[in-house]
DOKOL-774104 format. One record per atom (N, C-alpha, C, CB): residue number from 1; residue in three letters; atom name; y, z, x. Coordinates in steps of 0.1 Angstrom, whole numbers, always signed. Glycine has a CB too. Layout:
# residues N
<firo><pos>NUM</pos><code>ALA</code><site>CA</site><y>Y</y><z>Z</z><x>X</x></firo>
...
# end
This chain:
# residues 48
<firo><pos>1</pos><code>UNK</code><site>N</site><y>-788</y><z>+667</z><x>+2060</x></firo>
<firo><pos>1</pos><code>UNK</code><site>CA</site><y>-797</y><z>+677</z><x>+2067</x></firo>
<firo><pos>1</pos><code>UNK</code><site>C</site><y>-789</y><z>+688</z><x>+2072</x></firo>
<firo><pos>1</pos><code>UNK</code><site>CB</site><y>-806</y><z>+670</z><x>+2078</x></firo>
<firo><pos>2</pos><code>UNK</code><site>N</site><y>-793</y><z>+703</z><x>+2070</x></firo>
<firo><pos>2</pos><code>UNK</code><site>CA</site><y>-787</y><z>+714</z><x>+2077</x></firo>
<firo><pos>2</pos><code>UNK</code><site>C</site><y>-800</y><z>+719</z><x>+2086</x></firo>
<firo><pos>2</pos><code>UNK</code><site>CB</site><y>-779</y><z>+726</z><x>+2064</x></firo>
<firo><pos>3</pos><code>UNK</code><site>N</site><y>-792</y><z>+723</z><x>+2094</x></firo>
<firo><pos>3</pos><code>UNK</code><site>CA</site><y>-802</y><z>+732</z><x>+2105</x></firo>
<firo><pos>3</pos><code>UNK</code><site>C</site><y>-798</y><z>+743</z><x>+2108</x></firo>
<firo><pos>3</pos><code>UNK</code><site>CB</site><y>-805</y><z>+726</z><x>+2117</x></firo>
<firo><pos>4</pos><code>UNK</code><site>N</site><y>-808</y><z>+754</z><x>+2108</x></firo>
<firo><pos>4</pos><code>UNK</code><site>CA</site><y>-800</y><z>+769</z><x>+2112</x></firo>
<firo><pos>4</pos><code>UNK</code><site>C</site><y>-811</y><z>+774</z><x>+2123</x></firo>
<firo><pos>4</pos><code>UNK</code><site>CB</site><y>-799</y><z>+782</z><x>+2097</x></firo>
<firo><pos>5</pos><code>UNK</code><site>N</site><y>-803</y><z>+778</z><x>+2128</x></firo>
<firo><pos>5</pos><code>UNK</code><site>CA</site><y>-813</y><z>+786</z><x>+2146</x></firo>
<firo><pos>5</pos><code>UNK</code><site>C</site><y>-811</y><z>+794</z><x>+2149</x></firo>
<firo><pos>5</pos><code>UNK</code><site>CB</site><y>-814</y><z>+781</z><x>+2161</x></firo>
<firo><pos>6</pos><code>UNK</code><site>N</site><y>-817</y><z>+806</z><x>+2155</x></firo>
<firo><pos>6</pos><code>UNK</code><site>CA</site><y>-810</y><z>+817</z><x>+2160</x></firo>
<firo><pos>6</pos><code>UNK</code><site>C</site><y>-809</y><z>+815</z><x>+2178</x></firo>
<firo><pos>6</pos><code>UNK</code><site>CB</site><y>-818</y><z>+830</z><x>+2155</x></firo>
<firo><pos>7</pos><code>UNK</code><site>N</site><y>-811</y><z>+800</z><x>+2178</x></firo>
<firo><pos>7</pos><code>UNK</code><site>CA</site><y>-809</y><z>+799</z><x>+2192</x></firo>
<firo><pos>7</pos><code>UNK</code><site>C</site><y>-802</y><z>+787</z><x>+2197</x></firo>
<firo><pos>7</pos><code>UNK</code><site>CB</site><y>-821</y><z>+800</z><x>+2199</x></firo>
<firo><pos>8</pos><code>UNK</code><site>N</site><y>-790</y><z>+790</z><x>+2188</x></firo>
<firo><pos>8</pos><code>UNK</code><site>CA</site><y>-775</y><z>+782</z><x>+2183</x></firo>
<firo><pos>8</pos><code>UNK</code><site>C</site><y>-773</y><z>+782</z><x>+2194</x></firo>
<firo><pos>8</pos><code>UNK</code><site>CB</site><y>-762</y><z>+788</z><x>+2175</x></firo>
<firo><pos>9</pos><code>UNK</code><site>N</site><y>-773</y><z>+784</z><x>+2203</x></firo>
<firo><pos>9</pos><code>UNK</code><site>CA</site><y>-760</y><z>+780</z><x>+2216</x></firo>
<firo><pos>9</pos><code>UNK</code><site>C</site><y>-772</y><z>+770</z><x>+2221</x></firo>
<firo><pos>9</pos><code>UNK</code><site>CB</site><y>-753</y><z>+795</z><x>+2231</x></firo>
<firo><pos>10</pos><code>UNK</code><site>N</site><y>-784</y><z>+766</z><x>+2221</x></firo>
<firo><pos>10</pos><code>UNK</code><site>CA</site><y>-796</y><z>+757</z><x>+2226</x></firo>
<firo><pos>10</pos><code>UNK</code><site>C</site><y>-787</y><z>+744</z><x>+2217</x></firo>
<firo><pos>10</pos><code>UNK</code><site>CB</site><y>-816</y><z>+762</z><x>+2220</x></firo>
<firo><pos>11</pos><code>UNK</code><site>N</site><y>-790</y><z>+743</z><x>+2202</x></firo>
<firo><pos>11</pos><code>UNK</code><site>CA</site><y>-784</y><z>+733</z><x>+2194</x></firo>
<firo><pos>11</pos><code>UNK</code><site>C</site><y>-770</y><z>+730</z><x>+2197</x></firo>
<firo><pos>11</pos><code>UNK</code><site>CB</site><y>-785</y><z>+737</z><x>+2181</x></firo>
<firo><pos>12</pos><code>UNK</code><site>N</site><y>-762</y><z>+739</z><x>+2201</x></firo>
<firo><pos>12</pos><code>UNK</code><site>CA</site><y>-746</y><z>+739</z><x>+2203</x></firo>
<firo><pos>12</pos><code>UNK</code><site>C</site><y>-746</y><z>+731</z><x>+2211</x></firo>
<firo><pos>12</pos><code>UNK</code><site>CB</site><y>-738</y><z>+750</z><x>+2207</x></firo>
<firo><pos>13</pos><code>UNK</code><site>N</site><y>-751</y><z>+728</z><x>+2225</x></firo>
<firo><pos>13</pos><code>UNK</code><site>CA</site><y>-754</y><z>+719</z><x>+2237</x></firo>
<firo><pos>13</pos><code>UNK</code><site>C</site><y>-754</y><z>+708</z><x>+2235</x></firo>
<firo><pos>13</pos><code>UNK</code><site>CB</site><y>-764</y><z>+721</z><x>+2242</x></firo>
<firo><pos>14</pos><code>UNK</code><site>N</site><y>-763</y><z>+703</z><x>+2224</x></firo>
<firo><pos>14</pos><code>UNK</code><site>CA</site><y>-766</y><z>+688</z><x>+2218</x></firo>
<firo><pos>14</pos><code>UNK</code><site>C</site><y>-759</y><z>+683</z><x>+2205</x></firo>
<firo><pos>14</pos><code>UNK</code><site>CB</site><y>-783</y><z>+687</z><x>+2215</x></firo>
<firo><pos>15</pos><code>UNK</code><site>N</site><y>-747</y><z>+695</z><x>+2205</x></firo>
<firo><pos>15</pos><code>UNK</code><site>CA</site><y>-736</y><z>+689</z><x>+2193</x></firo>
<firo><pos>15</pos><code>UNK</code><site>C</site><y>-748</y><z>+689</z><x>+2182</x></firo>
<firo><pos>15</pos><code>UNK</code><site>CB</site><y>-727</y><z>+670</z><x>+2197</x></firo>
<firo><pos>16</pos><code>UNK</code><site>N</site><y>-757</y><z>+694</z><x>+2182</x></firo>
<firo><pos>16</pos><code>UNK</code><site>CA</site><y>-769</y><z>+696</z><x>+2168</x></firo>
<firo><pos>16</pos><code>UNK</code><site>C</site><y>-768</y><z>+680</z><x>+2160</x></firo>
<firo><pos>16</pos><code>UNK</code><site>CB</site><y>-763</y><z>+711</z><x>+2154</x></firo>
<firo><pos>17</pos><code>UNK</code><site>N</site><y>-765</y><z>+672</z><x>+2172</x></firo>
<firo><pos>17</pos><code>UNK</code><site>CA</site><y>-774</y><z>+655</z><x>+2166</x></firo>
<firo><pos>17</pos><code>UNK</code><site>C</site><y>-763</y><z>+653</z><x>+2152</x></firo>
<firo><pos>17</pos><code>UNK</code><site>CB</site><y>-800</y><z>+657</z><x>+2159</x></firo>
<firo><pos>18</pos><code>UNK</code><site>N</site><y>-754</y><z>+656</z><x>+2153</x></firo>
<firo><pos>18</pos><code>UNK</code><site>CA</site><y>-748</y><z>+650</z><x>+2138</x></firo>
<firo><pos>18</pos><code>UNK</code><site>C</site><y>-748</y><z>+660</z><x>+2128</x></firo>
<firo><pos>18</pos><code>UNK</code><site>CB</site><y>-757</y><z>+636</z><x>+2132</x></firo>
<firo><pos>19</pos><code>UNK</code><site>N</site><y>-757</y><z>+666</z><x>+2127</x></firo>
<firo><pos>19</pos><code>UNK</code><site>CA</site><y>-762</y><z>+679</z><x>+2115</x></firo>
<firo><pos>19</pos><code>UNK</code><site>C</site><y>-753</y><z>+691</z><x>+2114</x></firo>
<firo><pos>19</pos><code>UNK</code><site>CB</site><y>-777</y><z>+687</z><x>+2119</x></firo>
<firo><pos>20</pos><code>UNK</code><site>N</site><y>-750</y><z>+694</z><x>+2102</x></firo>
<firo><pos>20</pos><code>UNK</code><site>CA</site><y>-745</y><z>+707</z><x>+2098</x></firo>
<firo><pos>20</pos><code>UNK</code><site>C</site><y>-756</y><z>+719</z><x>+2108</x></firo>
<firo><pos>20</pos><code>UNK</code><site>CB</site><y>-747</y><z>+708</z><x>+2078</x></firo>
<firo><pos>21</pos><code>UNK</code><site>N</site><y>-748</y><z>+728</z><x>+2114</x></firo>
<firo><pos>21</pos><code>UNK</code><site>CA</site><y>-752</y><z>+738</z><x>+2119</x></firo>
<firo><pos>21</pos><code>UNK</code><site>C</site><y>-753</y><z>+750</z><x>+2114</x></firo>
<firo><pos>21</pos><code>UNK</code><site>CB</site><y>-748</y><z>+738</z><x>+2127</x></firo>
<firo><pos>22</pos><code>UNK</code><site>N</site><y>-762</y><z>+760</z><x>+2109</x></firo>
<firo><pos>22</pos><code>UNK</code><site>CA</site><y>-758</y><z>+770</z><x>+2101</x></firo>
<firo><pos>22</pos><code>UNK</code><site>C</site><y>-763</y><z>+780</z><x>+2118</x></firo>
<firo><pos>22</pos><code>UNK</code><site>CB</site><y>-769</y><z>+773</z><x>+2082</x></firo>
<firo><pos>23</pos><code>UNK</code><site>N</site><y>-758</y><z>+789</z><x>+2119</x></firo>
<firo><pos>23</pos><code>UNK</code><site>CA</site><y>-764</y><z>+800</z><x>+2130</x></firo>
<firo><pos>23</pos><code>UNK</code><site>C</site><y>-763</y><z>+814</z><x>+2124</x></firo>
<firo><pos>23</pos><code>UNK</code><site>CB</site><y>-756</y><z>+799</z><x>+2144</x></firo>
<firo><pos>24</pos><code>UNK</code><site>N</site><y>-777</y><z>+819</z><x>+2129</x></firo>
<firo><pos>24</pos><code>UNK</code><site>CA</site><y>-774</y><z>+832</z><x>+2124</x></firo>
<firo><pos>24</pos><code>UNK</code><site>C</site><y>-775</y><z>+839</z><x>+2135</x></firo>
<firo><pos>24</pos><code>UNK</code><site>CB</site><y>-782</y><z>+836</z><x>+2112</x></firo>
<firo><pos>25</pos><code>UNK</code><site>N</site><y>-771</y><z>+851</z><x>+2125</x></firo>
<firo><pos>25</pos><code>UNK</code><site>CA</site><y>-769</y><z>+855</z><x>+2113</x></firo>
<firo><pos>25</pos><code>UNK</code><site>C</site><y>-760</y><z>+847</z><x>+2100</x></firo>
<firo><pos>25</pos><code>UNK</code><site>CB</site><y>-763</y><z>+868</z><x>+2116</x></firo>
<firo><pos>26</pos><code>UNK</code><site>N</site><y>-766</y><z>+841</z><x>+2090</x></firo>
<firo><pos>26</pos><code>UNK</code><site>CA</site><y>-760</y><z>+840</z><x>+2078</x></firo>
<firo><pos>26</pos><code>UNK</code><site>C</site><y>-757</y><z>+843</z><x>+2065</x></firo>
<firo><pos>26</pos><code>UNK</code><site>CB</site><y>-761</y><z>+836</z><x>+2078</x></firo>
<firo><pos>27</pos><code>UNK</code><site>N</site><y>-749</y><z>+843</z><x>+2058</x></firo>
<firo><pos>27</pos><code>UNK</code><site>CA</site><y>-750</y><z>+849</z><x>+2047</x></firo>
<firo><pos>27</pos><code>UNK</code><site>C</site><y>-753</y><z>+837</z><x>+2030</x></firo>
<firo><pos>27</pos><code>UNK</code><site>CB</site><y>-736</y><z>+857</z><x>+2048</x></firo>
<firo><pos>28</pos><code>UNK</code><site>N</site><y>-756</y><z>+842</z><x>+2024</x></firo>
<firo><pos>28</pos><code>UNK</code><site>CA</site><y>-760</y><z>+833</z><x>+2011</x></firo>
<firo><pos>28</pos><code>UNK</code><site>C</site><y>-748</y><z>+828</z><x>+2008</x></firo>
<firo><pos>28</pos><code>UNK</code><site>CB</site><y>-766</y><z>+841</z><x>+1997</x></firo>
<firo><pos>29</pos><code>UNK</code><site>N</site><y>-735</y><z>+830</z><x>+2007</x></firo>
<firo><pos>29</pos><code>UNK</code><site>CA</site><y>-722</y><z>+823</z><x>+2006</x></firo>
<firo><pos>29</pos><code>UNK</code><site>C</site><y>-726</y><z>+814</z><x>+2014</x></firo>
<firo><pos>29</pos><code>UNK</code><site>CB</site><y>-708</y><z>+829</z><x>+2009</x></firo>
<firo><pos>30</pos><code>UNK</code><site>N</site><y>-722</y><z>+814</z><x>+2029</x></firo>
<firo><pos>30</pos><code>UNK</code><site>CA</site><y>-722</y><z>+805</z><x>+2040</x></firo>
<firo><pos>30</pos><code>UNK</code><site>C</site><y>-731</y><z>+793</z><x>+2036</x></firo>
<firo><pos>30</pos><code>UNK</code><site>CB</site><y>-727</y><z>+811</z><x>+2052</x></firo>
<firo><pos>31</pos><code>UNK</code><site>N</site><y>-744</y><z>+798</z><x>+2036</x></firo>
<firo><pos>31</pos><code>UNK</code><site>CA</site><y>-756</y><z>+787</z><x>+2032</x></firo>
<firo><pos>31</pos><code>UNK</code><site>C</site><y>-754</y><z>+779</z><x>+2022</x></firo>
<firo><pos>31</pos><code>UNK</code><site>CB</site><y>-769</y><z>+794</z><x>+2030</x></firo>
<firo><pos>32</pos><code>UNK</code><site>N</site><y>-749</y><z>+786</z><x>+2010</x></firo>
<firo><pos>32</pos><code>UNK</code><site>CA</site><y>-744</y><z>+777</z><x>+1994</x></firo>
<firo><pos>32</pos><code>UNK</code><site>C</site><y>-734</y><z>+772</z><x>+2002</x></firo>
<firo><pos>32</pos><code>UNK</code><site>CB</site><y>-738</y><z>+785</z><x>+1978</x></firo>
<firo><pos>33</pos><code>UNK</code><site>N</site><y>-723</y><z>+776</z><x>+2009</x></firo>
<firo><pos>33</pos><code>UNK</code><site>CA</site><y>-715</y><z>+763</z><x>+2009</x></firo>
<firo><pos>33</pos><code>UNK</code><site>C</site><y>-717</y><z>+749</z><x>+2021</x></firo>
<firo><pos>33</pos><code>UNK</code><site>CB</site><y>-700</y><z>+768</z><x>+2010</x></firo>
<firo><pos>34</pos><code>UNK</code><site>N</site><y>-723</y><z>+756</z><x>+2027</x></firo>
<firo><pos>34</pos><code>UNK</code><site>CA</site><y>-729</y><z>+744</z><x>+2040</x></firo>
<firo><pos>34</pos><code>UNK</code><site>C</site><y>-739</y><z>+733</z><x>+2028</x></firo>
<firo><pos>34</pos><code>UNK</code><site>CB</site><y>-745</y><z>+755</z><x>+2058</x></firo>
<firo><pos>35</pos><code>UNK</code><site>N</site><y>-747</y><z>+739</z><x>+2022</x></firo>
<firo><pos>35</pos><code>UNK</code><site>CA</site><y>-754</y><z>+733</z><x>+2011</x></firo>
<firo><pos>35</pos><code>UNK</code><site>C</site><y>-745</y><z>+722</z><x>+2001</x></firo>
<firo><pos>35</pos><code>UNK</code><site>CB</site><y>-760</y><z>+746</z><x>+2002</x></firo>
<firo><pos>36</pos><code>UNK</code><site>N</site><y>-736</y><z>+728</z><x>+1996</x></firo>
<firo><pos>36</pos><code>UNK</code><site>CA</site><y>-729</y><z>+718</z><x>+1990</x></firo>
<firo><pos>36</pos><code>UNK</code><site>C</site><y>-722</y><z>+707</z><x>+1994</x></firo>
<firo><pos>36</pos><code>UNK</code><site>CB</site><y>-722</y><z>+722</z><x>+1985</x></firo>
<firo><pos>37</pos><code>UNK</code><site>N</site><y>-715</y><z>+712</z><x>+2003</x></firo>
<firo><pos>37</pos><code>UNK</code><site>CA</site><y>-710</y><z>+701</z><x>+2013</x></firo>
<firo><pos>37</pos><code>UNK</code><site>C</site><y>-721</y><z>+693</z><x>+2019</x></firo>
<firo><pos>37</pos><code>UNK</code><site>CB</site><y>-702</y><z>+707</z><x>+2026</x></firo>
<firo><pos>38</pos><code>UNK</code><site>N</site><y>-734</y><z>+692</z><x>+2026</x></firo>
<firo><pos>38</pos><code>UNK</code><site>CA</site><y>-740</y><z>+686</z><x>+2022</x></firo>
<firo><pos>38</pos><code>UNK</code><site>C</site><y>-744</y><z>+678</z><x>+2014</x></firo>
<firo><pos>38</pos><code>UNK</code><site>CB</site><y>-743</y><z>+689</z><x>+2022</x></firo>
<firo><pos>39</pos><code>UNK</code><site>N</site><y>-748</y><z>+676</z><x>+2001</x></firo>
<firo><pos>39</pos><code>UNK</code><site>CA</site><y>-755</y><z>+675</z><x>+1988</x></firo>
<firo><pos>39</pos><code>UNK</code><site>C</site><y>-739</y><z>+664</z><x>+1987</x></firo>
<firo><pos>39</pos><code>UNK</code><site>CB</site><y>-759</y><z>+693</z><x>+1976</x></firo>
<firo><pos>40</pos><code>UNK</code><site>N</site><y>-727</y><z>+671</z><x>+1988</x></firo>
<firo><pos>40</pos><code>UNK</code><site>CA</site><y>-717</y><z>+660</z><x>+1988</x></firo>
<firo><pos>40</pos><code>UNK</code><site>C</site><y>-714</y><z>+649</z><x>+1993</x></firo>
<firo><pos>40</pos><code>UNK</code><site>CB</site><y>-710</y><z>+663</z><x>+1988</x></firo>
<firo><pos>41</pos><code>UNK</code><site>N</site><y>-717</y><z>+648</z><x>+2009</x></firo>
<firo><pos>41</pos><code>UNK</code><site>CA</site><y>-720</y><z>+641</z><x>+2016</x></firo>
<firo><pos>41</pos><code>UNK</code><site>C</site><y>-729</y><z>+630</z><x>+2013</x></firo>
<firo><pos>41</pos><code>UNK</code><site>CB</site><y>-722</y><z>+647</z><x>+2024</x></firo>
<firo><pos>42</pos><code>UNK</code><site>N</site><y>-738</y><z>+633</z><x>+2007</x></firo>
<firo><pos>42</pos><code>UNK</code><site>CA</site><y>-754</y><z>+626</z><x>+2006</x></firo>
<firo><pos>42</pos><code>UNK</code><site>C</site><y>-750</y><z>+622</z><x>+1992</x></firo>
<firo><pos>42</pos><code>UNK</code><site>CB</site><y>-771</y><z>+638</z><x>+2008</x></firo>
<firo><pos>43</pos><code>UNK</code><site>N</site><y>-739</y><z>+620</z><x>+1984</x></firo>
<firo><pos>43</pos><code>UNK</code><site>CA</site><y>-744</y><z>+607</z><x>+1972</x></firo>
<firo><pos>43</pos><code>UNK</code><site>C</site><y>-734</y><z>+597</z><x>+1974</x></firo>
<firo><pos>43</pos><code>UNK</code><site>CB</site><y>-744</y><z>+612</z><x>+1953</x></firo>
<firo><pos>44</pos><code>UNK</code><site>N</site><y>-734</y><z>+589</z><x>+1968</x></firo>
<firo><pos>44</pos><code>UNK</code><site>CA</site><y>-728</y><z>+580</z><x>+1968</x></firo>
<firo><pos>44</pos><code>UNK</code><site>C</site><y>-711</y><z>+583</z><x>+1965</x></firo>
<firo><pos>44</pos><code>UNK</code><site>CB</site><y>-735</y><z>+572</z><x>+1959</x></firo>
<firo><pos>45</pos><code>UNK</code><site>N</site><y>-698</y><z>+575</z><x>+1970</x></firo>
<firo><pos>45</pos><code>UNK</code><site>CA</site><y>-688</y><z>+574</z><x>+1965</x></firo>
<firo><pos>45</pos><code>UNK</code><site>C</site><y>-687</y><z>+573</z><x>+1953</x></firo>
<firo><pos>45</pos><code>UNK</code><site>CB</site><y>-684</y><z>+567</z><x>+1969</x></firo>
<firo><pos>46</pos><code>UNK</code><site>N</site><y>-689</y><z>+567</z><x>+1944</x></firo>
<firo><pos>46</pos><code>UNK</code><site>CA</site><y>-687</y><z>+568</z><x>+1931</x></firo>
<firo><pos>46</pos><code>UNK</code><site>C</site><y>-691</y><z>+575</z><x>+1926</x></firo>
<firo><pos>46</pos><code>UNK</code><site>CB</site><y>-690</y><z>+561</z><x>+1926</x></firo>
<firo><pos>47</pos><code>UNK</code><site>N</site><y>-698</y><z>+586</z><x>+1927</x></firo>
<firo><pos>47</pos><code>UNK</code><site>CA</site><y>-699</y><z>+599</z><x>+1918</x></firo>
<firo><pos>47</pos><code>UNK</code><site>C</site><y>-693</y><z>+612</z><x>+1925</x></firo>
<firo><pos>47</pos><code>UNK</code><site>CB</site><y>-714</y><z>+601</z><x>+1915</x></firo>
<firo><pos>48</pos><code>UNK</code><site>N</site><y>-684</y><z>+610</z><x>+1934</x></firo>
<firo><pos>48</pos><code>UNK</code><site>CA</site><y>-681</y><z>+619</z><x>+1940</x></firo>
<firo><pos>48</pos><code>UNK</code><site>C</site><y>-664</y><z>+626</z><x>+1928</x></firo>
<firo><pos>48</pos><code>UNK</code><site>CB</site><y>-681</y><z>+612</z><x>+1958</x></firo>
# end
């Protein structure tokens, strides 16, 4: 799970629960790579 807010420093407080944090302002790089890293996280070892 990623989460993005523009009221990051609220989430920053609660270490955002484990979750990737996106804050914006962001850009479409940033987001693809918060995205992947994600998506990598989430399969299994063996196909990594």
């Amino acid at each position: 799970m990623v989460l993005t807010s523009g009221y990051s420093h609220v989430l920053a407080q609660d270490d955002a629960h484990g979750f990737e944090l996106v804050r914006k302002p962001y850009s479409a790089e940033e987001l693809a790579r918060v995205l992947r890293e994600a998506a990598q996280r989430g399969r299994p070892s063996a196909e990594r």
